[in-house]
C-alpha positions in Angstrom: 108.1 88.4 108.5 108.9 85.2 110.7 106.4 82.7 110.4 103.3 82.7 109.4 100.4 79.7 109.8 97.5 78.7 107.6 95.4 81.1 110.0 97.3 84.2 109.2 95.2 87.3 108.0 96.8 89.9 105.5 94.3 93.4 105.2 95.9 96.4 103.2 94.9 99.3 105.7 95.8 102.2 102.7 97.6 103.1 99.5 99.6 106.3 99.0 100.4 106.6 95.4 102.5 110.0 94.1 101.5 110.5 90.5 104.6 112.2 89.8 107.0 110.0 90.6 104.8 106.8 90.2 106.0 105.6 94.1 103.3 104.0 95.9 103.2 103.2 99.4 101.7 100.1 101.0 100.2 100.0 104.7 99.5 96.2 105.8 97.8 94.7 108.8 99.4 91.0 109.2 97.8 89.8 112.0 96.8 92.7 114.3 100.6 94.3 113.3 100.9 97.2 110.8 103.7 97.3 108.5 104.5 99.8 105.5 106.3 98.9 102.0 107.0 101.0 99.0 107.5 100.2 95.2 106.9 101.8 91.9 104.3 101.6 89.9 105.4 100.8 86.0 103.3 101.5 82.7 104.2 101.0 79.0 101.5 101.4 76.6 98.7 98.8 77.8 101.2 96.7 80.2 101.1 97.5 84.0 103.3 95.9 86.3 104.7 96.8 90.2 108.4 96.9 90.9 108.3 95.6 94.5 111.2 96.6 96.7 113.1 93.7 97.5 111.7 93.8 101.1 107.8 94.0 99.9 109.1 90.8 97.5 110.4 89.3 100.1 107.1 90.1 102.3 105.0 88.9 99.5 106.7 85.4 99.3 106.3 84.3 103.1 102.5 84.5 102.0 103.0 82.6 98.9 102.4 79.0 101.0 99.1 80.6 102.4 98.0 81.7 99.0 100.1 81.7 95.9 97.8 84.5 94.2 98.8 87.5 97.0 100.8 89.6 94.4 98.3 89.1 91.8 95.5 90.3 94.3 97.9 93.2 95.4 98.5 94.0 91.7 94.6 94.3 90.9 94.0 96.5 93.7 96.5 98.8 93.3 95.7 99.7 89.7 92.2 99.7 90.7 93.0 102.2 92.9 95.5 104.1 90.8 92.8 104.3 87.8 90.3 105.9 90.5 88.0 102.9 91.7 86.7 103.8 94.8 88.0 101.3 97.6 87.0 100.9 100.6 89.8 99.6 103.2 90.9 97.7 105.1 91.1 95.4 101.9 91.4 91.6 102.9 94.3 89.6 100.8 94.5 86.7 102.5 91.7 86.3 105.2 92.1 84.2 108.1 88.3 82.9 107.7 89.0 82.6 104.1 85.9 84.1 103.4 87.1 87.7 101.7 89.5 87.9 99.3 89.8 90.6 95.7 89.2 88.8 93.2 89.6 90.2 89.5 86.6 91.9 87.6 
């Protein structure tokens, strides 16, 4: 990513996760513009965490001055929909109206 302003929208169109090899597969719409990022989803005993690529980190962090939560929202929603929650996307990270956002439960 470039540059983003205050009035930039991030939605996640879809997730593909592969059980068996714990990859996982982000599909973003930044803007109108669709762009796809992998990582690897990480579990020991109750502690859950993403390993982001270094270009999804690096992704993440030019949305960090828009809203300093992104990867926390991103986290959430993927093991959400990892443990089987139905979701319904697009899902809205960072909203350009600043009206929908995931929130945790």
């Amino acid at each position: 990513m470039d540059i983003l302003s205050t009035s930039s929208s991030l939605d996640v169109k879809s997730i593909f996760y592969c059980g068996d090899t714990c990859e996982i597969v982000y599909v973003f719409e930044v803007d109108g513009v669709d762009i796809s990022f992998e990582g690897k989803l990480r579990k020991n005993g109750d502690i859950k965490g993403i390993e982001y690529g270094d270009k999804l980190e690096s992704f993440l962090m030019d949305f960090m001055p828009v809203d300093r939560a992104v990867s926390k929202k991103l986290s959430l929603l993927t093991w959400r929909y990892v443990e089987g929650e139905s979701i319904e996307f697009p899902v809205s990270l960072i909203s350009s109206s600043a009206n929908v956002t995931i929130l945790p439960k």
